[in-house]
C-alpha positions as CSV (number, residue, x, y, z in Angstrom):
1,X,-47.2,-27.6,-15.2
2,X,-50.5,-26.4,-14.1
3,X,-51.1,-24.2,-17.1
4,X,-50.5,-27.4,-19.3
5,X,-53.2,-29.5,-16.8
6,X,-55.3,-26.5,-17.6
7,X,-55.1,-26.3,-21.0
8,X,-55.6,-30.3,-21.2
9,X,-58.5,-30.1,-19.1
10,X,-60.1,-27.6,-21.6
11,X,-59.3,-29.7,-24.8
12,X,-60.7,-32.9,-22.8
13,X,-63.8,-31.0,-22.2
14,X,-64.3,-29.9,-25.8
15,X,-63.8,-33.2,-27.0
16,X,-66.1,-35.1,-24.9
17,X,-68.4,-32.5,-24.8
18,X,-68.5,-31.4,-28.5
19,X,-68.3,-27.8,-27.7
20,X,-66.4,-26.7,-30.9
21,X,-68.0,-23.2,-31.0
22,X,-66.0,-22.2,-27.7
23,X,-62.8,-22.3,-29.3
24,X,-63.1,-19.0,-31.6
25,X,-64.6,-17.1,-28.5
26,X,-61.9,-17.9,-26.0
27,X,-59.1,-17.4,-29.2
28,X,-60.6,-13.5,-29.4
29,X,-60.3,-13.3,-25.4
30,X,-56.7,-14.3,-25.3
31,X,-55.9,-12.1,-28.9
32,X,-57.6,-9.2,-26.8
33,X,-55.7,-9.8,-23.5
34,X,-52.9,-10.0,-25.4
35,X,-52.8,-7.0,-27.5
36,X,-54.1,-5.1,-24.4
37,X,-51.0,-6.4,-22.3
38,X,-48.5,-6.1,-24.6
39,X,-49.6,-2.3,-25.6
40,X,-49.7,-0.5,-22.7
41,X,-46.0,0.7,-22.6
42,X,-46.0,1.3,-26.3
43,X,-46.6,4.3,-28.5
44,X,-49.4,2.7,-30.3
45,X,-51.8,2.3,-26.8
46,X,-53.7,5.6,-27.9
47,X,-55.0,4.2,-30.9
48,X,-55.8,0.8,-29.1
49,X,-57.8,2.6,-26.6
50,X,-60.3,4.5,-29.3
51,X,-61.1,1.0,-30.4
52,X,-62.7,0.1,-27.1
């Protein structure tokens, strides 16, 4: 449940507030936490790792 409140806060805020450009940035910051997470017991964290 708190998630959720979270994520409703943040979809209030960009609504009221009109910031529509924060939406792609904080996309890319979850893609990259993501891939980050989900590679690090795989065979392909090597190659993620040159990219940063």
């Amino acid at each position: 449940m708190g998630k959720l409140s979270l994520l409703k806060e943040f979809w209030d805020f960009l609504k009221v507030r009109k910031k529509w450009w924060l939406t792609p940035i904080v996309l890319v910051l979850l893609l990259l936490g993501a891939l980050i997470v989900f590679s690090q017991g795989s065979a392909v964290s090597p190659f993620i790792y040159t990219l940063f």
